[in-house]
C-alpha positions as CSV (number, residue, x, y, z in Angstrom):
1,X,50.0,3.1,-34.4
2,X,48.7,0.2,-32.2
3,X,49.8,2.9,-29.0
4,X,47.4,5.2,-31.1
5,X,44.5,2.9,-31.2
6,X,44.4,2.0,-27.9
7,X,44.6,5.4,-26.7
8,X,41.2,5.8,-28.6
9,X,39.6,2.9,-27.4
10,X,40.5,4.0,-24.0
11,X,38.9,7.5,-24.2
12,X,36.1,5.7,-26.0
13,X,35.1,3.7,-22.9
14,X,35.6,6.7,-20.6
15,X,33.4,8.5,-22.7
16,X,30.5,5.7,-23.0
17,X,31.0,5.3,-19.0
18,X,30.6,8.9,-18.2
19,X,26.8,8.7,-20.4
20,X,26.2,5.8,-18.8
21,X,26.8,6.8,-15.5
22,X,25.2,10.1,-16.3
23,X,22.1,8.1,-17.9
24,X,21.8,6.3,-14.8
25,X,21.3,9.3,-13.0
26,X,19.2,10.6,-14.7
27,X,17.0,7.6,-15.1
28,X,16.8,7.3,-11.1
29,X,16.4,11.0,-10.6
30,X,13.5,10.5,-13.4
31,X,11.9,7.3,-11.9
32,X,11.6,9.2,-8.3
33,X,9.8,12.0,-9.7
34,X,7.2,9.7,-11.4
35,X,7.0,7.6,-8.3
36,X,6.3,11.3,-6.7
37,X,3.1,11.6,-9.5
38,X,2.2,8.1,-9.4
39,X,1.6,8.5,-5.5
40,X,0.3,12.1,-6.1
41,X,-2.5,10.4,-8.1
42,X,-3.2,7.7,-6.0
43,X,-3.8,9.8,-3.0
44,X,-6.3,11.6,-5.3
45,X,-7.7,8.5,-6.3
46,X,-8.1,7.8,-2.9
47,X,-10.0,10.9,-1.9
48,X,-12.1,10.9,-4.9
49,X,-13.2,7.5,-4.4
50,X,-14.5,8.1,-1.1
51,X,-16.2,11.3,-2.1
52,X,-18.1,9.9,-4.6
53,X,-18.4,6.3,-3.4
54,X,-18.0,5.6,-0.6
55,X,-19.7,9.0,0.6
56,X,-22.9,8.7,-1.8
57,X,-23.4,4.9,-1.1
58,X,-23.7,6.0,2.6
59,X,-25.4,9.0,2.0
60,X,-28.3,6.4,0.2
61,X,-28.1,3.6,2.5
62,X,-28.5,6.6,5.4
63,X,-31.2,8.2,4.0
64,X,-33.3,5.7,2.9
65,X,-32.8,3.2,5.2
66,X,-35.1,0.2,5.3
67,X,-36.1,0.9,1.7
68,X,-33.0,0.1,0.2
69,X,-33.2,-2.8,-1.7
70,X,-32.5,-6.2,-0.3
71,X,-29.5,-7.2,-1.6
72,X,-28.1,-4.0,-0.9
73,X,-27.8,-5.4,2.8
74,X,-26.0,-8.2,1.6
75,X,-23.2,-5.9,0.0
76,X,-22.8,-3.7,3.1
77,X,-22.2,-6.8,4.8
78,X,-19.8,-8.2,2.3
79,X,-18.1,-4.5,2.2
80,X,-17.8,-4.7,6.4
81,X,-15.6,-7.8,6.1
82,X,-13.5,-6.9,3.6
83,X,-12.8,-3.5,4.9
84,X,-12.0,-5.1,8.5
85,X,-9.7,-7.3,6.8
86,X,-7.7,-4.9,4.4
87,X,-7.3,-2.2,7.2
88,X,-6.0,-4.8,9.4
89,X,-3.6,-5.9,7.4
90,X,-2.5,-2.3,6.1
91,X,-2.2,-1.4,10.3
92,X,0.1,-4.4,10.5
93,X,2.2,-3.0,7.7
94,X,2.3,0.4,9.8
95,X,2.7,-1.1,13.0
96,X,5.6,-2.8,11.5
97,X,7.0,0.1,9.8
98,X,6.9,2.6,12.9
99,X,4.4,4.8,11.6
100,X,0.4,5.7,13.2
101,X,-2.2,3.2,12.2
102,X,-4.8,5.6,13.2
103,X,-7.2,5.8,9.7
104,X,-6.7,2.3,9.9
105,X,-8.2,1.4,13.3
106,X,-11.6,4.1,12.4
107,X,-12.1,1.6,10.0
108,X,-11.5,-1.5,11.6
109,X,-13.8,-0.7,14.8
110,X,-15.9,2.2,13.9
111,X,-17.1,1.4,9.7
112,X,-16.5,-2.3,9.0
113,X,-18.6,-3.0,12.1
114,X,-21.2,-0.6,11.2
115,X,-21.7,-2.0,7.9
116,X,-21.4,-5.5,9.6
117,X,-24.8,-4.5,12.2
118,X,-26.2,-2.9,8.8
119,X,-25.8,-5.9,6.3
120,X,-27.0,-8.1,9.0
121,X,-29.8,-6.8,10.6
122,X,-31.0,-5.6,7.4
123,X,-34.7,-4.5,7.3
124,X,-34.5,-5.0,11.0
125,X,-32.0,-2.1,11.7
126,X,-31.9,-0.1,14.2
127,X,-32.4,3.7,13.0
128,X,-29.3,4.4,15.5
129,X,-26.8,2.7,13.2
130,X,-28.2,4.5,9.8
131,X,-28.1,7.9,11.2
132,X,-23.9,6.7,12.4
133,X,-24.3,5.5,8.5
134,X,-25.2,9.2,7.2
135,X,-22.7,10.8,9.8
136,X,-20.2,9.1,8.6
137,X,-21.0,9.7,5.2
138,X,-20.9,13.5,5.7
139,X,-17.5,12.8,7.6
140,X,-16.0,10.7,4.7
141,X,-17.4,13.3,2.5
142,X,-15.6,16.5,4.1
143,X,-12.4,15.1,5.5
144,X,-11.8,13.7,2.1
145,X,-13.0,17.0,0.1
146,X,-10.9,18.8,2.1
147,X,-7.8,17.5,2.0
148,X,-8.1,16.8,-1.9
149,X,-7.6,20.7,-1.9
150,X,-5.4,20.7,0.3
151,X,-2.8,18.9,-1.3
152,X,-3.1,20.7,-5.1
């Protein structure tokens, strides 16, 4: 009887570890494919954001240039720091990693300093750097459009 028992128990526990190993698989297979969506969305996010942010603030600040009001200049200025500091940070992360830093430097040298002359010079801008404003806002508006249909 006891020889009966354990036999049951036995098969019991083989059981419970094949669901739990087959759980576990599952779980992980499960978790990758939401990691896929969750970065799926956030390169959406990304593009959409600087379609209809970034792209229409430029678009505004280009286009109307020295009308803009003044504490708009402050912003831009504000927005040129922190987007040299978080892309320089995110190319150190990719320098590390092996991979091409190469978005990260067009914003490190070519848009945070922009917006740094901008937010500075305020009223006293030169139109050079609003029309590089409103080309860059077409740019940022078409790269990012396109390859938000791109990757559906």
């Amino acid at each position: 009887m006891l020889n009966v028992f354990i036999i049951i128990i036995h098969h019991y526990i083989i059981i419970q570890e094949n669901i739990f190993y087959k759980n576990e698989y599952f779980i992980k297979e499960k978790y990758k494919n939401y990691k896929n969506i969750v970065i799926k969305y956030m390169k959406n996010f990304v593009h959409l954001f600087h379609i209809f942010f970034v792209g229409i603030l430029f678009l505004y600040v280009g286009i109307m240039q020295k009308e803009i009001p003044s504490y708009l200049f402050n912003i831009l200025f504000a927005l040129g720091i922190v987007i040299i500091i978080y892309h320089a940070y995110k190319a150190y992360i990719k320098i590390k990693k092996g991979a091409t830093a190469w978005v990260n430097y067009i914003h490190i040298f070519l848009i945070g300093p922009l917006l740094l002359i901008i937010g500075y010079n305020g009223k006293e801008t030169s139109r050079k750097y609003f029309e590089l404003l409103l080309m860059t806002a077409f740019a940022s508006i078409g790269y990012h459009t396109y390859y938000l249909f791109l990757n559906e």
